[in-house]
C-alpha positions in Angstrom: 2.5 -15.0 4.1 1.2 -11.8 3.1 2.2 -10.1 0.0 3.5 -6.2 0.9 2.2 -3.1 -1.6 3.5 0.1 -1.1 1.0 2.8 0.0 2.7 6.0 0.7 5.9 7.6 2.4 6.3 8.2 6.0 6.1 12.0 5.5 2.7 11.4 4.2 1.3 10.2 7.6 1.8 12.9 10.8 2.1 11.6 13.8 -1.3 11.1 15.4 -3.0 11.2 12.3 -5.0 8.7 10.1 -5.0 8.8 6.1 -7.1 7.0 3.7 -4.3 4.9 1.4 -4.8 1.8 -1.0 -3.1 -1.2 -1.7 -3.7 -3.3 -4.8 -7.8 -2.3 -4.6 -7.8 -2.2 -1.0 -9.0 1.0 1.3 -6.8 1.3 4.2 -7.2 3.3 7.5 -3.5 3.6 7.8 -2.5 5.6 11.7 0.8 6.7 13.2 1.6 6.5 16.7 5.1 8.1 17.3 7.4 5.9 15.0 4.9 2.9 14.3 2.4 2.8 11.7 -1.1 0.3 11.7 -3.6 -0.3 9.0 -6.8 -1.0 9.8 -9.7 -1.7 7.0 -11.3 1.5 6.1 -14.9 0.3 6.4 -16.1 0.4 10.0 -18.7 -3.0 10.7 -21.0 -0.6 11.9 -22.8 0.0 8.6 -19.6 0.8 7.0 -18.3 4.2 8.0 -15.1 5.2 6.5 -12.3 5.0 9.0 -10.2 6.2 7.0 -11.7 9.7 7.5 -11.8 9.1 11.3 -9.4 10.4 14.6 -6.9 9.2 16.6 -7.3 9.3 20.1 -4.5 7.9 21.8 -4.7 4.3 20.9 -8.0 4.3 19.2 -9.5 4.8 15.3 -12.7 6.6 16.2 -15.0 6.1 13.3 -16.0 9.1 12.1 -20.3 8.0 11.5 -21.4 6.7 14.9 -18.2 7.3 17.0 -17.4 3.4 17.3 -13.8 3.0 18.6 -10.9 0.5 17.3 -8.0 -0.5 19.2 -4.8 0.3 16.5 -3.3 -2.3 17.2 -5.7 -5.2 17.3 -8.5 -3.6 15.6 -11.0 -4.3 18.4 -14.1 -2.7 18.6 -14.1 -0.8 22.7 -17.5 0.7 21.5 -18.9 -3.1 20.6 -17.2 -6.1 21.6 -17.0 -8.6 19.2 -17.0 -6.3 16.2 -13.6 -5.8 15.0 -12.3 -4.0 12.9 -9.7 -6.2 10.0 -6.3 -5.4 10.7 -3.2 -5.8 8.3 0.5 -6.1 8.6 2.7 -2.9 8.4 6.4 -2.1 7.5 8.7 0.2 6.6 11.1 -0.2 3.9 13.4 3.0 3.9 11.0 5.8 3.4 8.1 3.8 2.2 5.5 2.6 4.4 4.2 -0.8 3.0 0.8 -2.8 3.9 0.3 -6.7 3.7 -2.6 -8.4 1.9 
């Protein structure tokens, strides 16, 4: 059962946006799509690009180094199969958006 850290507020995320947050030493990729929010580890697999600083493209994280693309809500690599990105739980607790280590 994963433990829940606060990150930020909803406010702080815009829709279709990514922003890089933390939870207890932990860099998230953290993306909103309309009302739902997913957290994705910030370090790409491909030689560790930041995700966090990456685009949303409908469903898809694009890494912001080489371009790689990660399903949001599975974390799957479309650009390499069988390179995912880590995923985490998400959920909101009033106006607080909480991740799950």
């Amino acid at each position: 059962m994963p433990t829940f850290h606060r990150v930020c507020k909803t406010d702080h995320v815009p829709e279709g946006q990514v922003r890089l947050v933390e939870a207890d030493g932990t860099k998230i990729a953290l993306c909103r799509r309309g009302e739902k929010y997913f957290a994705l580890s910030n370090f790409c697999p491909h030689l560790t690009g930041n995700l966090g600083e990456g685009t949303l493209e409908e469903d898809e994280l694009v890494c912001p180094e080489h371009f790689w693309r990660f399903k949001i809500h599975s974390g799957r690599c479309v650009s390499m199969p069988g390179k995912p990105a880590h995923t985490f739980p998400v959920q909101v607790d009033g106006e607080w958006i909480e991740v799950g280590l």
